[in-house]
C-alpha positions, 0 to 999 in steps of 0.5 A, a space after each residue: 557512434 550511437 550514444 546508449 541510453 542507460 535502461 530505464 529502471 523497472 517498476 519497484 514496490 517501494 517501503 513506506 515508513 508510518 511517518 511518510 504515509 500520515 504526510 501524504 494523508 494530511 497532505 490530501 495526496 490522491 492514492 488508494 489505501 489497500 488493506 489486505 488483511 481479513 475482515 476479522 483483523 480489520 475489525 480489531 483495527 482499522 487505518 481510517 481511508 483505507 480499503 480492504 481487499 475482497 473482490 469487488 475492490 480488486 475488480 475495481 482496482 483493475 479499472 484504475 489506470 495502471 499508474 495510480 498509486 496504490 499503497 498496501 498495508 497488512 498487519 507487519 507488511 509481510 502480506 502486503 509486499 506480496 499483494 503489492 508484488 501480484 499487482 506490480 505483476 499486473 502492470 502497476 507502477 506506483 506501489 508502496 508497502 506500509 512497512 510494519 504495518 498497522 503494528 507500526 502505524 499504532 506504535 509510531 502514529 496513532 496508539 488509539 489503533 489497538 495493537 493485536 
């Protein structure tokens, strides 16, 4: 009698605390930091590394092999879910969402980053 083979778990996007995110910054780990807030915001205030969205970035996200890892932030982490939800959509499989955003990161990590 065959053995089943349990399925293999389907690509998540998973949270990221503040605290996770700066070890794998001072770590040298290899991701991208995708800012998806506008650039009216990231004026205000900005994650050093990170990238913001607009349409050369998604463009050359889409050249990226599907397995890179790619972490979202946004202000509270709510955009940045859905923007790491479209692109798990599109085939990625390494995804994390800053949870509570740079609202987090100032308040937890760095609180030279103003609050807004």
């Amino acid at each position: 009698m065959p053995t089943e083979q349990a399925p293999e778990s389907a690509p998540t996007v998973t949270q990221i605390a503040p605290a996770a995110l700066k070890a794998l910054i001072d770590a040298g780990a290899a991701f991208q930091l995708v800012d998806v807030r506008s650039p009216g915001e990231r004026e205000l205030a900005c994650l050093e590394g990170s990238r913001l969205l607009d349409q050369e970035y998604y463009d050359d996200l889409l050249a990226m092999d599907r397995a890179t890892p790619l972490v979202f932030q946004c202000h509270h982490g709510i955009r940045s879910q859905s923007a790491a939800e479209h692109f798990l959509e599109l085939g990625f499989t390494n995804l994390r969402n800053l949870s509570g955003g740079i609202e987090a990161w100032s308040r937890e990590i760095d609180p030279s980053i103003p609050r807004y």
